[in-house]
C-alpha positions as CSV (number, residue, x, y, z in Angstrom):
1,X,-6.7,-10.6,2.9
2,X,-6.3,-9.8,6.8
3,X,-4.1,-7.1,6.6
4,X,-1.4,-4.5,4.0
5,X,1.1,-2.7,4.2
6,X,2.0,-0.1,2.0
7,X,5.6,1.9,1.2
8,X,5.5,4.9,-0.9
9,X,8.3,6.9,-1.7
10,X,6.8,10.2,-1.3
11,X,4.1,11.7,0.5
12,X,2.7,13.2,-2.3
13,X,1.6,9.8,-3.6
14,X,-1.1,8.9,-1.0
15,X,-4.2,10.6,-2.7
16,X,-3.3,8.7,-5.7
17,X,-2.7,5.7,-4.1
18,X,-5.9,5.1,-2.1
19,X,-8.2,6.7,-5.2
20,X,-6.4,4.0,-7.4
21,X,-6.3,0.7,-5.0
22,X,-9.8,1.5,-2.7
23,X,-12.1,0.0,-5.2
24,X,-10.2,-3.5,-5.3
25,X,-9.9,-3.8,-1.6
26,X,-12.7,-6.5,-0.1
27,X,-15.0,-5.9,2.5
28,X,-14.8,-6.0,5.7
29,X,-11.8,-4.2,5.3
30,X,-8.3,-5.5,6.1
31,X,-6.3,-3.8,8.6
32,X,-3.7,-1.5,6.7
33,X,-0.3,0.5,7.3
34,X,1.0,3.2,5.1
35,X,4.4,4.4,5.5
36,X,6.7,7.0,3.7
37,X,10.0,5.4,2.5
38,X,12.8,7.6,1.0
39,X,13.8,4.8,-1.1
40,X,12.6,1.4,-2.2
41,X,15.2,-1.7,-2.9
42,X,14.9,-0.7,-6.7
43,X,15.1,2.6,-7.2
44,X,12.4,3.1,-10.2
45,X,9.5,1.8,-7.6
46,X,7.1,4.5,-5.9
47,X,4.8,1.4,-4.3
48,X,5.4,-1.9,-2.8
49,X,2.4,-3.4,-1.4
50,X,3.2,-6.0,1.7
51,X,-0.4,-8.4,2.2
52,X,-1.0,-11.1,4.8
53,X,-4.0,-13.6,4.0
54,X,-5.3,-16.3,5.5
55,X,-7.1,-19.3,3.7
């Protein structure tokens, strides 16, 4: 994976978010963005998760 992007609809869901996804993340890194979306395309998500890699 080279890089992610996260949406989350609320900024209370960060801490949860990087708690629950930082162990399955390879190393080095990928480069990441996290943005606060009011609202997802269907309304019962709290997450989608954008990734790029390369092979």
């Amino acid at each position: 994976m080279i890089k992610y992007t996260v949406y989350l609809t609320d900024r209370e869901l960060i801490a949860d978010f990087v708690r629950a996804g930082t162990p399955y993340l390879p190393e080095p890194r990928p480069a990441a963005t996290l943005l606060i979306q009011p609202g997802l395309a269907n309304p019962a998500l709290l997450v989608q998760i954008e990734a790029l890699a390369a092979i």
